[in-house]
C-alpha atoms as one frame of an Amber mdcrd trajectory, in Angstrom:
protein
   0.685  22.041  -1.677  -2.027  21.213  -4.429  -0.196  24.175  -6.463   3.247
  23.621  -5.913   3.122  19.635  -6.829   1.101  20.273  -9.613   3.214  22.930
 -11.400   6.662  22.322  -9.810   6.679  18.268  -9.871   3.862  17.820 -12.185
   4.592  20.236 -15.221   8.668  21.193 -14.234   9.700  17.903 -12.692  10.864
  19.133  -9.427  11.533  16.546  -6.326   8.440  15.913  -4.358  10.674  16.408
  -1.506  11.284  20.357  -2.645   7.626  21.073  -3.064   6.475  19.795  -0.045
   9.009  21.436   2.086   7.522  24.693  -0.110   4.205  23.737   1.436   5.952
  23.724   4.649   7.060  27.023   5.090   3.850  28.257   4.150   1.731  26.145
   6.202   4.356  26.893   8.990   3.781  30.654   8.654   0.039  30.408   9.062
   0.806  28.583  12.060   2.863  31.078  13.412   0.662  33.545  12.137  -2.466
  32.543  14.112  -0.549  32.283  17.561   1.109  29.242  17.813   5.186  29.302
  18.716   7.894  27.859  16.721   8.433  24.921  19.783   4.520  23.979  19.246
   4.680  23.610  15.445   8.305  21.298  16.336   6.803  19.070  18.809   3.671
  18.666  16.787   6.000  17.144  14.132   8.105  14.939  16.465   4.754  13.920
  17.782   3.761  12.995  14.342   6.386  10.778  13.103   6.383   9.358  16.462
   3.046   7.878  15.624   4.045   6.897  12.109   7.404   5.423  13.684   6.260
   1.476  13.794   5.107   1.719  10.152   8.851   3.190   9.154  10.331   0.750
  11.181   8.019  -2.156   9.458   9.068  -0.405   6.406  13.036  -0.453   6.599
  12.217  -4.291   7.776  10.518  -5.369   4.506  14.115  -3.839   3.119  16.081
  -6.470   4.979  13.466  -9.045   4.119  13.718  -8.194   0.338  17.745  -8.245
   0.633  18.189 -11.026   2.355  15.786 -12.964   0.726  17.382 -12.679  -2.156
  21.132 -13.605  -1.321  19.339 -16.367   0.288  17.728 -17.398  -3.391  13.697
 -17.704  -1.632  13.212 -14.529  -4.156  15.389 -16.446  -7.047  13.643 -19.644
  -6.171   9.690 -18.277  -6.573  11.269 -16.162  -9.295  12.185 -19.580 -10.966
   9.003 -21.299  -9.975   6.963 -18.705 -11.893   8.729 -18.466 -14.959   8.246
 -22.045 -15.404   4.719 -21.940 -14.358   3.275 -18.618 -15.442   2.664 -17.755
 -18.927   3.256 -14.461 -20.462  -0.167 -13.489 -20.753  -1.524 -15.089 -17.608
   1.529 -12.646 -15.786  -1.053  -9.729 -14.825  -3.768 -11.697 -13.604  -1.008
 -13.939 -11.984   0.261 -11.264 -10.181  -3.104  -9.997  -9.244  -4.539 -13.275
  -7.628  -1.658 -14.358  -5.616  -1.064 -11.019  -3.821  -4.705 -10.837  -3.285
  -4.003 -14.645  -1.624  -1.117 -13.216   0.424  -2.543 -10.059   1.921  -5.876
 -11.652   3.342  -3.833 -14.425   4.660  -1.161 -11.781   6.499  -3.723  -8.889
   6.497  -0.515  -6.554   5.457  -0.342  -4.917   2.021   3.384  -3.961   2.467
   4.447  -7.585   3.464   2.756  -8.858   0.482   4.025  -6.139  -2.361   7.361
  -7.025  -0.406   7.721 -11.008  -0.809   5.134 -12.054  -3.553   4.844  -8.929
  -5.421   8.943  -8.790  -5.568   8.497 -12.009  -7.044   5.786 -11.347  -9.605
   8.036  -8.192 -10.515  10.819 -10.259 -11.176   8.869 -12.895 -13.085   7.639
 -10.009 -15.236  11.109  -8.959 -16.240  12.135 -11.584 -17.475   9.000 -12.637
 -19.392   9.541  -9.194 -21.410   5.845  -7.704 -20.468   4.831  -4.314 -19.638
   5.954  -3.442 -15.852   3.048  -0.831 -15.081   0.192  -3.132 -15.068   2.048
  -6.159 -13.136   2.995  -3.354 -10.428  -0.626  -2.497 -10.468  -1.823  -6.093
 -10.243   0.503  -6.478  -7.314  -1.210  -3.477  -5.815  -4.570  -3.905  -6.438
  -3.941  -7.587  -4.596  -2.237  -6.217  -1.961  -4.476  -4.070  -0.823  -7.393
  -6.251  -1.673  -6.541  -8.491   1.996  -5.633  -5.197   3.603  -8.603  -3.833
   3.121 -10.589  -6.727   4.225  -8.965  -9.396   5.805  -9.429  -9.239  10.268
  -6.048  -9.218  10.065  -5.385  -5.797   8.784  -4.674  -3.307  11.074  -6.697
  -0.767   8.442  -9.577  -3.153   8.695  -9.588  -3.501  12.444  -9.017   0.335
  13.134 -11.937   1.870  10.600 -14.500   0.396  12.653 -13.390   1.556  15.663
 -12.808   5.126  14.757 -16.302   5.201  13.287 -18.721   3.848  15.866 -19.105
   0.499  14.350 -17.576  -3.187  14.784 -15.549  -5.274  12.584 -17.546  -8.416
  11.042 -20.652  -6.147  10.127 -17.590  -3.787   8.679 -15.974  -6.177   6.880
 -19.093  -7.657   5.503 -20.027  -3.873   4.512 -16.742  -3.642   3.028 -18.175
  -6.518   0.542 -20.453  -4.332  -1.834 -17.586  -2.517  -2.948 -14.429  -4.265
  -2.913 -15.832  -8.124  -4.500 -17.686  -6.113  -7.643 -13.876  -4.304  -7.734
 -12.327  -7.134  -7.213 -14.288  -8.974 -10.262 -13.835  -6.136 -12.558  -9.706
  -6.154 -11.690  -9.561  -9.670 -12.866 -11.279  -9.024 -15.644  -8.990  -6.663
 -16.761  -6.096  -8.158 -16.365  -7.449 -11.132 -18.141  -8.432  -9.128 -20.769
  -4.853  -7.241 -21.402  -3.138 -10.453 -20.660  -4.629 -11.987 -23.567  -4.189
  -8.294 -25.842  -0.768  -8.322 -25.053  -0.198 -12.157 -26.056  -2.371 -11.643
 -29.249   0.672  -8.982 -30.141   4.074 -10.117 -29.148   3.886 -14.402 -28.775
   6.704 -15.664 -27.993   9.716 -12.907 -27.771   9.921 -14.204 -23.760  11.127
 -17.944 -24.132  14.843 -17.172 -25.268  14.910 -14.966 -22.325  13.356 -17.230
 -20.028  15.486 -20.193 -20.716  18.266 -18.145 -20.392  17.054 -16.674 -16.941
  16.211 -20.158 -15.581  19.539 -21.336 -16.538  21.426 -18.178 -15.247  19.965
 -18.803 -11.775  20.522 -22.572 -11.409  24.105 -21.314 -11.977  24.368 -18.595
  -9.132  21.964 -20.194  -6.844  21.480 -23.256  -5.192  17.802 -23.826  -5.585
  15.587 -26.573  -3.211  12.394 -25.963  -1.585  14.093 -25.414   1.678  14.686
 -21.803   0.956  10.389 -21.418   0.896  10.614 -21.868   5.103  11.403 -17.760
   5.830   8.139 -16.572   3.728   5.802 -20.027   5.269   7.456 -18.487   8.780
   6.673 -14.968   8.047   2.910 -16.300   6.832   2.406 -18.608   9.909   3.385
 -15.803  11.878   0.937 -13.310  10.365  -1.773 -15.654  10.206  -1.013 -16.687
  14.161  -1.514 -12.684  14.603   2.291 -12.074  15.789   4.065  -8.541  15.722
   4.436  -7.774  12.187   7.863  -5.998  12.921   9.835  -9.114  14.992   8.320
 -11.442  12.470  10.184  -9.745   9.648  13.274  -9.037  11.224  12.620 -13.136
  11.778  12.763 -13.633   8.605  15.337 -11.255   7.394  17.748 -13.404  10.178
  16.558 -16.768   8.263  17.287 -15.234   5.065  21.068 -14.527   5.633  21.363
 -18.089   7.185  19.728 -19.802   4.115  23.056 -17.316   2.499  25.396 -18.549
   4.088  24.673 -22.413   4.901  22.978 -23.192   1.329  24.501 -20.397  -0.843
  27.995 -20.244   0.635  27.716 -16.436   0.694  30.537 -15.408   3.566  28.572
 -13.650   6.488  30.081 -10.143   5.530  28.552 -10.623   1.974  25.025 -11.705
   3.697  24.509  -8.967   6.291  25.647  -6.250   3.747  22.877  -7.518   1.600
  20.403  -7.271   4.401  21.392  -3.814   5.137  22.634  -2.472   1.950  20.971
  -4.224  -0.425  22.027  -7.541  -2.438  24.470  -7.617  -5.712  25.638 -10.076
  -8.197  29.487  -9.189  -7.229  28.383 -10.911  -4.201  28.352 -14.583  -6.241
  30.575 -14.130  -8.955  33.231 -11.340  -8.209  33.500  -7.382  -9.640  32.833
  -8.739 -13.538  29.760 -10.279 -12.768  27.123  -7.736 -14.525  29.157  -8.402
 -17.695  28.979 -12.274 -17.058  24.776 -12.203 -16.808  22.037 -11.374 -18.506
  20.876  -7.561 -17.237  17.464  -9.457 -16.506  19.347 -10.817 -13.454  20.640
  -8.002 -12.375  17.279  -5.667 -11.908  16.154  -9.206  -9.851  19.178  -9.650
  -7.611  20.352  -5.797  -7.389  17.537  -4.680  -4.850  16.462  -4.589  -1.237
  18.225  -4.053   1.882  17.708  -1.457   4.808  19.461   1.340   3.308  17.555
   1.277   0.487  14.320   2.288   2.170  15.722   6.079   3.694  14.997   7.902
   0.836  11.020   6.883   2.029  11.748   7.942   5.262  13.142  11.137   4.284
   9.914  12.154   1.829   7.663  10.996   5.390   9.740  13.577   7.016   9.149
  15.895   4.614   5.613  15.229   4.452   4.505  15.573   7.907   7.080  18.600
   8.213   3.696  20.324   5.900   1.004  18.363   7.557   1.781  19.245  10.987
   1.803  22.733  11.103  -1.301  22.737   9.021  -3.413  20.830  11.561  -2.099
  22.518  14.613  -3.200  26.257  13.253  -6.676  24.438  12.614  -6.836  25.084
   9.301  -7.406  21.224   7.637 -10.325  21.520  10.491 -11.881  24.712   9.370
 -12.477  23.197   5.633 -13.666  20.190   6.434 -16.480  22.217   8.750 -17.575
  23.669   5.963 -17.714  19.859   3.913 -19.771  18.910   6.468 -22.349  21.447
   6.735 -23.187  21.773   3.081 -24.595  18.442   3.203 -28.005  17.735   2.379
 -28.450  14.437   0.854 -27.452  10.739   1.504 -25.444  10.889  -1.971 -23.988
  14.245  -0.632 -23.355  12.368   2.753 -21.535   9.793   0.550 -20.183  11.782
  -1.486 -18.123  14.620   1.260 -17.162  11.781   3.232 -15.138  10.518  -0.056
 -13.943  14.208  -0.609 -12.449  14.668   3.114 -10.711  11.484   3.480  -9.004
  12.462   0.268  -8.138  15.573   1.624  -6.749  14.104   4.485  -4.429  11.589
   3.366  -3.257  13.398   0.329  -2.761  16.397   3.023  -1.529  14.388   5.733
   0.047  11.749   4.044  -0.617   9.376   7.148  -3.179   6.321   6.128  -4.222
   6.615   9.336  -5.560  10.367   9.902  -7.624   9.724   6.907  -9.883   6.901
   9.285  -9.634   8.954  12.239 -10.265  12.724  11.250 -13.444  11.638   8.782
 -14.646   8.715  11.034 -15.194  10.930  13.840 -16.506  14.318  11.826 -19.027
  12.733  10.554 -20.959  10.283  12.834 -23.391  12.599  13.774 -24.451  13.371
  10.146 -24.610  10.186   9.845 -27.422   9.214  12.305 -29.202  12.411  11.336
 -30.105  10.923   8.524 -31.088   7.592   9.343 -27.520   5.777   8.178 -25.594
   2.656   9.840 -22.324   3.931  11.182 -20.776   0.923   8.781 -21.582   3.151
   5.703 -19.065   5.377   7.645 -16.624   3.133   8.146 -16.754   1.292   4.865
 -16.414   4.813   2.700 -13.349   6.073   4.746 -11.433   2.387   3.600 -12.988
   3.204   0.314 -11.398   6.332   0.083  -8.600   6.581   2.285  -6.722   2.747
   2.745  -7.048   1.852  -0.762  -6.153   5.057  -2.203  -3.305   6.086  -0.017
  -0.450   4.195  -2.078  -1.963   5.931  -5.218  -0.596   9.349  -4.078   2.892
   9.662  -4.706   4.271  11.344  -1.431   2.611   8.909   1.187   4.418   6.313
   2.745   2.306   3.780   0.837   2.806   5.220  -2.298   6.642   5.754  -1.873
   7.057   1.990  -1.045   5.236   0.028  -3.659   6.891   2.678  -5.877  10.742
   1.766  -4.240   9.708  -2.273  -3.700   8.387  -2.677  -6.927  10.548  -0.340
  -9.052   7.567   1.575 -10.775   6.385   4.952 -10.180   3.435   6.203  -8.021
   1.770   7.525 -11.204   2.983   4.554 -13.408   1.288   2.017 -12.050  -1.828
   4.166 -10.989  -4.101   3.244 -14.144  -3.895  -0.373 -13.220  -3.881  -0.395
  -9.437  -8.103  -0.819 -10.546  -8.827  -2.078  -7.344  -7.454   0.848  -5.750
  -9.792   3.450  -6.936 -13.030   1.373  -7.867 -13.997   1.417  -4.083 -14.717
   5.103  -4.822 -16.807   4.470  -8.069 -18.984   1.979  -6.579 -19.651   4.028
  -3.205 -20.642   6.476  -5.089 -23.022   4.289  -7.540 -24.758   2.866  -4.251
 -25.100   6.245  -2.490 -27.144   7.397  -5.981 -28.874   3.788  -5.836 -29.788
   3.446  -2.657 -28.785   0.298  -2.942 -25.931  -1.357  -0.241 -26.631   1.695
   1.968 -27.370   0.117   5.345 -30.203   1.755   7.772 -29.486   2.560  11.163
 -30.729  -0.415  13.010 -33.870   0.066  15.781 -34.144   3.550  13.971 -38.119
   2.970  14.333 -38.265   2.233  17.672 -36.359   5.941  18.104 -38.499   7.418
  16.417 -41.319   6.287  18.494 -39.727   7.287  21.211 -38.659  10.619  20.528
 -42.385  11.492  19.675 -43.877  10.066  22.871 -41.373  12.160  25.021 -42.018
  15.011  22.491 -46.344  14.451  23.341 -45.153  13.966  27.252
């Protein structure tokens, strides 16, 4: 897989989709090859996206949310709220802050990228500025409250997997993610006020323009803020994250149709098919508005999301047969046993959950497989099962939407309209989780003891004089 997405999509462009099909075939033969029938390597990849199945249903529900909440002007109206509040070079750290707000409130990356990081996106277009580093503002804050808020699912399940339990976790989690967190802001402070020192005031043309453009389509009033403070409340009250969007989705068509005057047809099609500006002002509309408005309104809707399910697919149509024949298991055996050191420790536990998710593609796998491999080494030498827990979100939650073929990846790349690899540089939060586990594990320092490891070892050498 490493080969064929690195020559065939990296250097010759090919679809991700091809390659990993490609790695399919061959994982599939090995399967074959070392016993296992042709119904076994099927039902291991039914069983597979039968996992994953509430996270693609969650995901073709943030499409609805995004399409309806636009027809229904919430999007427009935040869209409108920020270009009147947000300043061209405050954008990036903007962006940054408020999904970091969002995603420890809800504890869901996805929800936040969808709703507030839509927003921010949109704000960003029309204030002219670079779209990479606002995508990977939105990013880094998304994943930010996903990665520590005890509302994450991530968060609650790393704990678990590894031995430990979720406050000591979580404050763990701390060491790495509020020095990352800190050095984020600063850089988007920094390029915020680099990019204003070179292009001033290009933006305000555009921005009157915009704000004018959608007080004519829209019918804007503080009412239309009630589906996101539902889907929030919701979150926050610890409710199903797929009802509460399809919630909201439902409250987004109605805010179409009773404050917009869209006609039903007009308002469901955008929930499932994705919104349009024909929808408010007839066929000629794109040559009516600004094209600013049309990369904010033309987005979203269920439809939209299938060409992420279809790369999943394709994805675990590779992973599948790969763990069945055992061979993901027989490398990371041989991780695990050249370990010698507490930075090694540190440092093969990062390695592996790499592996895994950029093998697996599945977020999930990439806690479980790890978390479980390497408790043992763990308490062999001396170490708090919460070092465990906290490297595998260093290395696996936060970094799974900077690999272009996950399911994370695919939708902050679709929801935010930036590539995987575009917005990688800036999604800092993202991969400075791995730089600072790796600082303490050279340190010493933030590397937690196994508690009452004493007392065992008094133990052990009474029953070993006995």
């Amino acid at each position: 897989m490493a080969g064929a997405l690195s020559i065939g999509y990296g250097r010759f462009g090919l679809r991700i989709e091809a390659m990993l099909l490609v790695s399919a075939a061959v994982s599939t033969g090995v399967a074959l090859f070392c016993g296992h029938s042709w119904e076994a390597i099927l039902q291991s990849i039914v069983d597979r996206f039968a996992r994953a199945l509430p996270a693609v249903l969650v995901l073709i529900a943030v499409g609805a949310v995004i399409g309806s909440w636009i027809v229904g002007g919430t999007i427009p109206l935040l869209v409108s709220y920020g270009l009147q509040i947000i300043e061209p070079q405050s954008i990036f750290l903007t962006a940054f802050i408020a999904s970091s707000v969002v995603s420890l409130c809800t504890g869901t990356s996805w929800g936040s990228a969808g709703t507030i990081g839509v927003a921010m996106m949109g704000v960003a277009i029309n204030l002219d500025v670079p779209l990479a580093p606002v995508a990977g503002a939105v990013v880094s804050g998304a994943y930010f409250g996903d990665k520590i808020s005890p509302l994450s699912d991530t968060t609650n399940f790393a704990p678990a997997v590894c031995g430990t339990t979720l406050y000591p976790h979580i404050r763990h989690l701390l060491y790495t993610t509020v020095p990352g967190f800190v050095l984020s802001a600063i850089v988007f402070a920094v390029y915020g006020m680099m990019h204003h020192a070179t292009d001033t005031d290009v933006a305000s043309p555009r921005v009157i323009e915009t704000l004018a453009q959608l007080d004519q389509i829209f019918r804007l009033n503080p009412i239309l803020l009630l589906p996101p403070a539902l889907v929030l409340f919701g979150a926050i009250r610890g409710l199903p994250a797929l009802p509460l969007m399809l919630g909201g989705s439902v409250l987004g068509v109605i805010n179409a149709i009773l404050l917009q005057g869209v006609p039903l047809r007009h308002a469901l099609n955008a929930m499932f098919d994705g919104a349009n500006l024909a929808m408010f002002a007839g066929p000629n509309s794109p040559e009516i508005y600004a094209p600013e408005i049309g990369k904010l309104i033309e987005r979203g809707g269920m439809i939209g999301m299938m060409p992420t399910v279809l790369l999943i697919l394709c994805a675990f149509a590779f992973a599948s047969p790969l763990t069945l024949s055992g061979a993901l298991g027989r490398v990371l055996e041989t991780l695990v046993k050249s370990v010698r050191t507490v930075f090694g420790l540190i440092s093969a536990t990062i390695t592996t959950t790499l592996l895994v998710v950029a093998t697996t593609a599945d977020g999930k796998l990439a806690l479980l497989i790890p978390g479980e491999l390497f408790q043992d080494a763990y308490r062999r030498h001396g170490l708090h099962l919460k070092n465990l827990s906290r490297t595998v979100e260093d290395a696996g939650t936060i970094i799974e939407p900077l690999i272009p073929w996950t399911s994370a990846g695919l939708f902050m790349a679709m929801t935010l309209g930036v590539p995987t690899l575009e917005y990688l540089p800036w999604a800092v939060l993202c991969y400075t989780g791995i730089l600072f586990a790796l600082l303490y594990a050279a340190t010493g320092f933030g590397i937690a003891k196994a508690e009452g490891e004493p007392a065992l070892k008094k133990l052990k050498t009474e029953k070993l004089k006995s």
